[in-house]
C-alpha positions in Angstrom: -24.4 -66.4 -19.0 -24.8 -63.2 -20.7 -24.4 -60.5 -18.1 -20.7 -61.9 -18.2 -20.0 -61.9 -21.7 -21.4 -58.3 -21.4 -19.1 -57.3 -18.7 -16.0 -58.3 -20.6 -16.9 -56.3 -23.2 -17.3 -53.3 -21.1 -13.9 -53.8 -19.4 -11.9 -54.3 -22.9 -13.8 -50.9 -24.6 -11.5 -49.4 -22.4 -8.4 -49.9 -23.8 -9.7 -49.8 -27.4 -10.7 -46.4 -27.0 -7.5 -45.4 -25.7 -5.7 -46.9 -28.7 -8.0 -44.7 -31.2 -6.4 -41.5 -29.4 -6.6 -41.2 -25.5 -9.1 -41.7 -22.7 -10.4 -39.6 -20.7 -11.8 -40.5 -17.0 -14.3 -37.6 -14.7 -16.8 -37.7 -12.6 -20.4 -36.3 -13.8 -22.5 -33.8 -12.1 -24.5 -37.0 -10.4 -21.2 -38.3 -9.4 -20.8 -40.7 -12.0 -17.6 -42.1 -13.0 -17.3 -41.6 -16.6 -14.9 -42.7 -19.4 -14.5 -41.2 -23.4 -11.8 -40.6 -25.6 -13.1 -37.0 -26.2 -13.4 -34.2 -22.8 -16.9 -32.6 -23.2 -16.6 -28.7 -22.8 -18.7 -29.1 -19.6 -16.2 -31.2 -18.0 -13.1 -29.3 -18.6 -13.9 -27.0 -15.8 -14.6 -29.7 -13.5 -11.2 -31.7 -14.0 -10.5 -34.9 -15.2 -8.0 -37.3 -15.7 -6.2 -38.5 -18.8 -5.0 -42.5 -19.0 -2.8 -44.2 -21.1 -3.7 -47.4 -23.2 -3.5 -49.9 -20.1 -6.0 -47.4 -18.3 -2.9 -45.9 -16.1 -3.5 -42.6 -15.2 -1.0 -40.3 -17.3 -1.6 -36.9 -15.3 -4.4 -35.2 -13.7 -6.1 -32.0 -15.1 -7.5 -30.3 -11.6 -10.6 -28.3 -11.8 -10.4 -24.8 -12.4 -10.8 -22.7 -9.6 -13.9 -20.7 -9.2 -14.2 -16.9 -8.8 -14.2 -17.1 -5.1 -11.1 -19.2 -4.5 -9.4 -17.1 -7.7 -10.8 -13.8 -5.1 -8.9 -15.6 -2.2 -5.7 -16.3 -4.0 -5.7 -12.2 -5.1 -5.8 -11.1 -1.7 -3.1 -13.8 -0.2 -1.0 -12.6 -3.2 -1.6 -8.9 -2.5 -1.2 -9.3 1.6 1.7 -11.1 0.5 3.1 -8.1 -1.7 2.2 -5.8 1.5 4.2 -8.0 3.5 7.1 -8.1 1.8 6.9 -3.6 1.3 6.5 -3.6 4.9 9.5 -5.4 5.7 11.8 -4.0 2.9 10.4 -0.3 3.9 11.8 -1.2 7.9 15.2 -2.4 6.2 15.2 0.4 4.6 14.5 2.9 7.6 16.9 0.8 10.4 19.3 1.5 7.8 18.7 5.1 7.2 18.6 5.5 10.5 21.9 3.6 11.5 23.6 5.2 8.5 22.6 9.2 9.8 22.7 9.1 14.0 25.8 7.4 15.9 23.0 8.2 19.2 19.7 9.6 19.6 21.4 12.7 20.8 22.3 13.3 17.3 18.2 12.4 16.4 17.1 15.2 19.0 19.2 17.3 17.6 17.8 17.1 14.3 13.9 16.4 15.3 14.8 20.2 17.7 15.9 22.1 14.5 13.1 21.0 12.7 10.8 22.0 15.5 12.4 25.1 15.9 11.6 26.0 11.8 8.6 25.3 12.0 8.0 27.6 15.0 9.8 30.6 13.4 7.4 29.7 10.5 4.1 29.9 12.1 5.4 33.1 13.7 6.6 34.5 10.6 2.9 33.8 9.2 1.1 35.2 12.9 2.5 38.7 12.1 1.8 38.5 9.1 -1.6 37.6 9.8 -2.0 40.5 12.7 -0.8 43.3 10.1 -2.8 42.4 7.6 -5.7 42.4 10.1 -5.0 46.3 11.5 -4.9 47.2 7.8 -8.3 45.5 7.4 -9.5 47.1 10.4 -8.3 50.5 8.7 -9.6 49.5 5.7 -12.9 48.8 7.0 -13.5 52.3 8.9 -12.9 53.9 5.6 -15.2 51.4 3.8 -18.3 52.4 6.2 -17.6 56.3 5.3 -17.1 56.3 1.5 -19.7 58.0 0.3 -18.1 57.4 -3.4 -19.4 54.3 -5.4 -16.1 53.9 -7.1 -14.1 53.9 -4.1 -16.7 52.2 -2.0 -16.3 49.1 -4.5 -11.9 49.5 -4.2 -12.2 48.9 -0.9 -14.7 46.6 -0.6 -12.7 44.4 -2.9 -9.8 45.0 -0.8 -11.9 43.9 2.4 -12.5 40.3 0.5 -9.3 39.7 -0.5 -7.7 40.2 2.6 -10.3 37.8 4.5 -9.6 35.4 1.9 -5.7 36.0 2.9 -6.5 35.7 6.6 -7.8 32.3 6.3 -5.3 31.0 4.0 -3.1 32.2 6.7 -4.8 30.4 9.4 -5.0 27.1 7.3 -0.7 27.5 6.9 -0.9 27.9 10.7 -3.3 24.7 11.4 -0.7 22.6 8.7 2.1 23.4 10.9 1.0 22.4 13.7 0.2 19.0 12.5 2.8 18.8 11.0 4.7 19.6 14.2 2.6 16.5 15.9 3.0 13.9 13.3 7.2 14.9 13.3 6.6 14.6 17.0 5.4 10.9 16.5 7.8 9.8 13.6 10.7 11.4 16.1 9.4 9.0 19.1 9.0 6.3 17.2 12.5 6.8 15.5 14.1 7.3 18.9 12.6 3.7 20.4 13.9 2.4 17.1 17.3 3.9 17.1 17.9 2.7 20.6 16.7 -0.3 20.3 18.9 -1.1 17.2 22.3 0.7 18.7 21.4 -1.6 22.0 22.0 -4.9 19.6 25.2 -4.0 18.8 26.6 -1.6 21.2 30.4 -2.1 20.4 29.6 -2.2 16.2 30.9 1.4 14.5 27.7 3.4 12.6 27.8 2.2 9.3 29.2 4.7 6.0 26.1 5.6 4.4 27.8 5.3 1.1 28.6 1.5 1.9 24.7 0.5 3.2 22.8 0.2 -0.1 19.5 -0.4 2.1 19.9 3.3 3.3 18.2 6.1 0.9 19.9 9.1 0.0 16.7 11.0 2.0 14.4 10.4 4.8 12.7 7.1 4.0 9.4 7.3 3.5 6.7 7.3 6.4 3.0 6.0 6.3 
């Protein structure tokens, strides 16, 4: 007759300890279902639950995530954020692109002229280069036959800063170029693009550049 008497008692602390300010229900570390009117610190990672005075459940406090699932949210939120750039940055470009060329004639057109600068450029820097280097050449004879200390040291100085000029010369030469290959790239891919997006809506007019917000007042930007 006892172990009733003491089960009743269990079942109505409950209750009672909810009336002296709240109860608290979580699960231990063994698994344990326990039950206080205070959260120990320990617990308040783990989650619990909060019940009312007729042991109803009054809303759940979930566990606090742990430094791998808070790592995993970061990089959904920052593939996310990529995401969203990535598509804005193509809105951006079709409309750029829409805004600028009523064909991809008009596109060659453009990708040619810039081709054509930078070829005059590399050949403006090429003769520069090849005069600079019969100088050197000069400048070197005279070098090997100064007997004078003074002038020996002039040209010699000379000598290294015109080789230092050559190769900044060679290195403008080697930028142009790839630039000339990545403008090639940007142009093919701008091309596919343009065609593509005139194709959709043959009969529609170009859009005024001043009425397509999307479009940027330069190139857009390419990665």
């Amino acid at each position: 007759m006892k172990q009733p008497v003491i089960f009743l008692l269990l079942l109505f602390s409950i209750p009672v300890c909810a009336q002296a300010g709240g109860l608290y229900r979580w699960v231990d570390s063994n698994g344990e279902v326990q039950y206080s009117d205070v959260v120990p610190p320990s617990v308040a990672q783990r989650g619990h639950t909060e019940l009312d005075d007729q042991g109803m459940t009054v809303k759940t406090i979930p566990a606090a995530p742990t430094p791998e699932q808070l790592a995993a949210l970061k990089r959904e939120e920052t593939l996310a954020k990529l995401r969203d750039d990535e598509a804005h940055e193509k809105q951006r470009q079709d409309a750029y692109l829409l805004a600028n060329y009523a064909n991809v004639d008009e596109l060659d057109a453009v990708y040619k002229s810039k081709q054509d600068l930078l070829d005059e450029n590399t050949r403006s820097i090429q003769e520069r280069s090849k005069s600079l280097k019969d100088r050197l050449d000069a400048v070197k004879k005279q070098l090997d036959k100064a007997k004078d200390a003074k002038l020996h040291q002039q040209l010699a100085d000379y000598v290294h800063d015109g080789e230092t000029s050559l190769a900044e010369y060679d290195h403008a030469i080697e930028e142009n170029e790839t630039e000339k290959e990545s403008l090639r790239q940007r142009h093919d891919q701008e091309k596919k693009r343009l065609a593509e997006l005139l194709s959709a809506s043959p009969s529609s007019q170009p859009p005024d550049p001043s009425k397509v917000p999307a479009a940027p007042h330069g190139e857009p930007a390419h990665q």
